[in-house]
C-alpha positions in Angstrom: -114.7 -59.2 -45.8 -111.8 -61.4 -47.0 -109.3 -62.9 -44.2 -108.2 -60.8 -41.0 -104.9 -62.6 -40.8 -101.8 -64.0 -43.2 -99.6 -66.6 -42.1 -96.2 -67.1 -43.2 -94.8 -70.0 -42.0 -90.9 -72.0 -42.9 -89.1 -74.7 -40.1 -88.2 -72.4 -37.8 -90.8 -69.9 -37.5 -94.7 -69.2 -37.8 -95.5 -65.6 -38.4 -99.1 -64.2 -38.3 -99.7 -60.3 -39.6 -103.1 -59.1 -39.4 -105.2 -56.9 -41.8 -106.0 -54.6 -39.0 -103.0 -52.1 -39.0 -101.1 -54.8 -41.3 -99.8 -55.2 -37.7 -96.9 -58.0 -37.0 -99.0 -60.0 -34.5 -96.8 -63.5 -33.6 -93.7 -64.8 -34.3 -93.5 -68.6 -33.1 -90.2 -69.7 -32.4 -90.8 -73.2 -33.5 -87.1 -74.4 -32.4 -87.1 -72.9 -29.1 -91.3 -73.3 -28.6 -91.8 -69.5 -27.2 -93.5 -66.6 -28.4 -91.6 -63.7 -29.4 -94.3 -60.5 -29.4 -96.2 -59.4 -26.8 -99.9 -61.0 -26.8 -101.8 -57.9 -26.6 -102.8 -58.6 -23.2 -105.7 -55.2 -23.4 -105.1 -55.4 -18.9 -101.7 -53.9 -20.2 -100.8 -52.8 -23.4 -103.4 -53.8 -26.1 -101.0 -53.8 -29.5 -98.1 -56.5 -30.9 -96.3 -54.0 -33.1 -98.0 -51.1 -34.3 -97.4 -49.1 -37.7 -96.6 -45.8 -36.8 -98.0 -43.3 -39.4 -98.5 -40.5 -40.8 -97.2 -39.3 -36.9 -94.8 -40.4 -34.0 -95.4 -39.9 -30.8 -97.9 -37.2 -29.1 -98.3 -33.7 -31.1 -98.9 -31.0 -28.4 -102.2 -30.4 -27.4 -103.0 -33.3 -30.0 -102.7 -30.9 -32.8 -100.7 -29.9 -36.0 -100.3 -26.8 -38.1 -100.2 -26.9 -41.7 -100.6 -23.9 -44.2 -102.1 -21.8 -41.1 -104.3 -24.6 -40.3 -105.0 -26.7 -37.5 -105.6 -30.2 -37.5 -106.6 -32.6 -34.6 -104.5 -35.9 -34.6 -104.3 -38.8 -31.9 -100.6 -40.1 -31.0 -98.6 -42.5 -33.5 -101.3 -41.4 -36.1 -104.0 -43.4 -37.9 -102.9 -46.1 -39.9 -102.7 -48.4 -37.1 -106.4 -48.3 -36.5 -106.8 -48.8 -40.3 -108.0 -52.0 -42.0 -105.6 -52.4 -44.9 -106.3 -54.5 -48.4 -104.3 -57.4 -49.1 -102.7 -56.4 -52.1 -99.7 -59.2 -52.6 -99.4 -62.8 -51.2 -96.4 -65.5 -51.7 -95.2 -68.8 -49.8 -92.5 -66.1 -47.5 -93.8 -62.6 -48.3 -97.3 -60.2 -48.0 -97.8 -56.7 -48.6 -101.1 -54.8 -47.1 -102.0 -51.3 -48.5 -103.6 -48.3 -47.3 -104.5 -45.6 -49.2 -105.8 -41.7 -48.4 -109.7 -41.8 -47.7 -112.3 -38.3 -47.6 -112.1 -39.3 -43.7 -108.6 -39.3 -43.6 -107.7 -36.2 -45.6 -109.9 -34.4 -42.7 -107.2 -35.1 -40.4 -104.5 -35.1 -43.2 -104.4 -33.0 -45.7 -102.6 -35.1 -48.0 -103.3 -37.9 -50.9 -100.9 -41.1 -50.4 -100.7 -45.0 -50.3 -98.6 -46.9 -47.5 -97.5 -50.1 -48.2 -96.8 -52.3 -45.5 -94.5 -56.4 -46.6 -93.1 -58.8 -44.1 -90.9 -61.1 -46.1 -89.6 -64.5 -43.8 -86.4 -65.4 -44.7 -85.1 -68.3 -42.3 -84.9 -66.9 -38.8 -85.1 -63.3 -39.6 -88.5 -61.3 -41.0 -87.8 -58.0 -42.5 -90.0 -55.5 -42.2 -91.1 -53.2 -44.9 -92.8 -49.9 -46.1 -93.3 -47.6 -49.0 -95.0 -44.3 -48.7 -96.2 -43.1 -52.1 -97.3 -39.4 -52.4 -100.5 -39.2 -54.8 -100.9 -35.2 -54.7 -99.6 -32.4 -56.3 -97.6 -31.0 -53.5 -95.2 -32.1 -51.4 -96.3 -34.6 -48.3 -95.1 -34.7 -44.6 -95.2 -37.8 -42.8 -93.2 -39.4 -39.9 -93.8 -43.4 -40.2 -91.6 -46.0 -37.9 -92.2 -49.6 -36.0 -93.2 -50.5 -32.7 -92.5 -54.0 -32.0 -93.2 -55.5 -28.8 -90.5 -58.3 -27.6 -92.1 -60.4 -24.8 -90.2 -61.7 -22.0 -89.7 -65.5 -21.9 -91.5 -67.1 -19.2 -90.2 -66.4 -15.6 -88.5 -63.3 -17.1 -89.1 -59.6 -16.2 -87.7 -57.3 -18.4 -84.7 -56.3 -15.6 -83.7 -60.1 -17.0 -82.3 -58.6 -20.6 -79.2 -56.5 -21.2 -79.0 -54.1 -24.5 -76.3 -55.0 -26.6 -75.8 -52.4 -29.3 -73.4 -53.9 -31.0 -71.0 -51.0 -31.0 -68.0 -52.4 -28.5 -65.2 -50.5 -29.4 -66.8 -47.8 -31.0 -68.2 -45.7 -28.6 -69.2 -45.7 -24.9 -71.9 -43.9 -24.8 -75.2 -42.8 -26.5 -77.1 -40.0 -26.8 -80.8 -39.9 -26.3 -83.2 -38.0 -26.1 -86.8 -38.3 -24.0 -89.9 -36.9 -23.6 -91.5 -36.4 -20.3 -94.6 -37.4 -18.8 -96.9 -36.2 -20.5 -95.3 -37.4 -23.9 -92.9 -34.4 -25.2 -89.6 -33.5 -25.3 -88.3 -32.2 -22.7 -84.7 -31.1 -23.2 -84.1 -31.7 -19.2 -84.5 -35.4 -19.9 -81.9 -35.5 -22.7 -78.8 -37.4 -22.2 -75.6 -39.9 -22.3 -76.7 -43.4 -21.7 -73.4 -45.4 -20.3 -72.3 -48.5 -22.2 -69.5 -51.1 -21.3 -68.6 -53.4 -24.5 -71.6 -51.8 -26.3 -74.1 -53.1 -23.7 -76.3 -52.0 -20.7 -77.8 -54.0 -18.1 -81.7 -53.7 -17.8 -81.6 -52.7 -14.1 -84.8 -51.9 -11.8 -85.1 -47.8 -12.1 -84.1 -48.0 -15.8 -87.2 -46.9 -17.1 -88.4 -44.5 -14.4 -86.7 -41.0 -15.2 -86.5 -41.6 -18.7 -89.8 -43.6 -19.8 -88.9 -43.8 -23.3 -84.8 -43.8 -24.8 -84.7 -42.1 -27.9 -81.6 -42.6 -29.8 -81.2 -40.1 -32.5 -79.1 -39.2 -35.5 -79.2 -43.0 -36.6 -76.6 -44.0 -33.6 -78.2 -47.3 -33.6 -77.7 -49.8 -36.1 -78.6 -53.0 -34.6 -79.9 -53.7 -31.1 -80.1 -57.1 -29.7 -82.0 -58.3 -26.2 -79.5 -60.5 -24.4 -81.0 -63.2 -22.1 -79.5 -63.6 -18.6 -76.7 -66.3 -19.5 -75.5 -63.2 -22.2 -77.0 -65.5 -25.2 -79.3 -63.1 -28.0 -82.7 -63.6 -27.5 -83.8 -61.1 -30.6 -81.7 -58.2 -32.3 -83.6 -55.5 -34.3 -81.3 -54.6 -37.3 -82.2 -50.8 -38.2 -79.2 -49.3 -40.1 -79.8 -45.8 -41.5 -83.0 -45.0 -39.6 -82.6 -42.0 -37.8 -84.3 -42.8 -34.4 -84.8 -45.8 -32.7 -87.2 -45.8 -29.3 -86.8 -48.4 -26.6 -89.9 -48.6 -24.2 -91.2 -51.2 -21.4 -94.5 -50.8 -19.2 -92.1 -50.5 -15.6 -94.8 -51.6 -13.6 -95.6 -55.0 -15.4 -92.7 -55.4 -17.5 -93.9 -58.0 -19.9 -92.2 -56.7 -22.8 -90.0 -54.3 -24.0 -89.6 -53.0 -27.3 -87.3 -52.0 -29.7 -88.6 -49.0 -32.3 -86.9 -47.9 -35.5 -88.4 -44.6 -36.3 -88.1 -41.3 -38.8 -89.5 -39.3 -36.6 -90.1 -38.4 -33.2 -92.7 -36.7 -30.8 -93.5 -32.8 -30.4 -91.6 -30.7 -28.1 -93.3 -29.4 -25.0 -95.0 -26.7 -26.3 -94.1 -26.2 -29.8 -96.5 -25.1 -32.1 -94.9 -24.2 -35.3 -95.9 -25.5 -39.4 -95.5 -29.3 -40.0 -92.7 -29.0 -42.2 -91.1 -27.8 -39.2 -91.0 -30.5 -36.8 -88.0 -32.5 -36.1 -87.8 -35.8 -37.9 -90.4 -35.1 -40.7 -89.8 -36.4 -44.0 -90.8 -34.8 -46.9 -91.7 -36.3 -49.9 -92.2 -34.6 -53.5 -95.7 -35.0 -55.5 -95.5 -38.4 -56.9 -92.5 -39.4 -54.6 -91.9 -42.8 -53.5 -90.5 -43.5 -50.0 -88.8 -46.9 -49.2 -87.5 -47.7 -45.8 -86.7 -51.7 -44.2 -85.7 -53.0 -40.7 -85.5 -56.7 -39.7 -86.0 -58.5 -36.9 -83.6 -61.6 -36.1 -84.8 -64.3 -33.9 -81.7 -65.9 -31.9 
């Protein structure tokens, strides 16, 4: 078995992904000397930042339909329970691949490689994927991020404001939310109230809507501002249709900050694949390419 980690590493950062899940596991602020993702404390939440793929989210009754079959499949999907294969390396960049497997086209029913880069590039890493479809019919996937932004010591996560960067623009965004249980609920939906693009992390925030999603690519940036108003990190997602934001309200450790095409099932909903909101579809021997980046203040 070759290494389970890469480093990438310049003057003001130190960047560790890992073979399991290609999943972002530290970012080092050297400058500042404090960790930016979460630990992976398994007491709380036991993940840094996750590849989400082929799903988002729960499907209902942990199944899918596809040509009038059913399939059983666990939330966010495989791939980030997946050892991937090292299949690029330089001084600031490394790509991890994954490719279709018998064991996966149980679950899946379709060919494909995911390619998974982080490329450092001073204080920012982007963040980047390529879904290839090897079959001979079109592919449905949903694939999207899940970093986890720790809180700096003696900081809760009621400490950070939201900036999104739209001050002028608009006032307010939509979002939508799923329930309890994990699905959209329409009930839950909403208008989240901005002043100068921004919104106070406030104790409650994350109790009637557990997870904000922001939909129709609203978002393009979103930043974590630290108590004094100074960026602590900004996630820059433009042209990505969703973006989730998600703490753990009783510990609040973290929070994180989740560019996404696609979302979870409605409550209930139990129509074809093809069907669900936020798939993307991708012709036999398409190529998918999608980028976010994370900037560390």
């Amino acid at each position: 078995m070759g290494e389970t980690k890469t480093v990438l590493e310049n003057q003001e950062l130190y960047v560790e992904v890992n073979t399991h899940g290609s999943e972002l596991a530290r970012i080092y602020d050297k400058v500042k000397d404090r960790e930016i993702i979460w630990e992976s404390d398994p007491k709380i939440w036991n993940r840094h930042a996750p590849i989400l793929f082929p799903f988002i989210g729960k499907s209902f009754e942990d199944k899918y339909r596809f040509q009038g079959k059913t399939y059983p499949i666990t939330a966010h999907g495989f791939a980030r329970d997946k050892d991937f294969t090292l299949d690029s390396r330089t001084e600031n960049e490394v790509w991890y691949r994954l490719e279709s497997t018998p064991e996966t086209m149980e679950i899946y029913p379709f060919p494909f490689i995911l390619m998974a880069g982080h490329r450092l590039e001073g204080r920012k890493l982007k963040v980047m994927w390529k879904v290839k479809n090897t079959g001979d019919g079109p592919m449905y996937f949903m694939l999207g991020g899940h970093p986890a932004f720790k809180t700096p010591k003696g900081l809760t996560v009621h400490d950070f404001t939201l900036d999104f960067g739209c001050a002028g623009k608009a006032d307010s965004l939509h979002y939508q939310a799923p329930n309890a249980q994990g699905f959209q609920e329409e009930a839950l939906s909403g208008q989240l109230k901005l002043e100068d693009g921004k919104v106070p992390v406030t104790p409650g925030f994350f109790t009637r809507v557990l997870t904000y999603i922001f939909d129709e690519a609203q978002v393009q940036k979103v930043s974590l501002l630290l108590p004094g108003g100074e960026p602590y990190v900004t996630v820059h997602c433009a042209g990505i249709p969703y973006l989730g934001v998600w703490t753990m309200e009783a510990t609040h450790p973290f929070i994180c900050l989740e560019p996404w095409f696609g979302r979870c099932d409605r409550d209930g909903w139990q129509g074809e694949l093809q069907e669900r909101d936020g798939v993307e579809e991708l012709p036999a021997g398409g190529e998918f390419q999608a980028e976010y980046e994370i900037e560390i203040h």
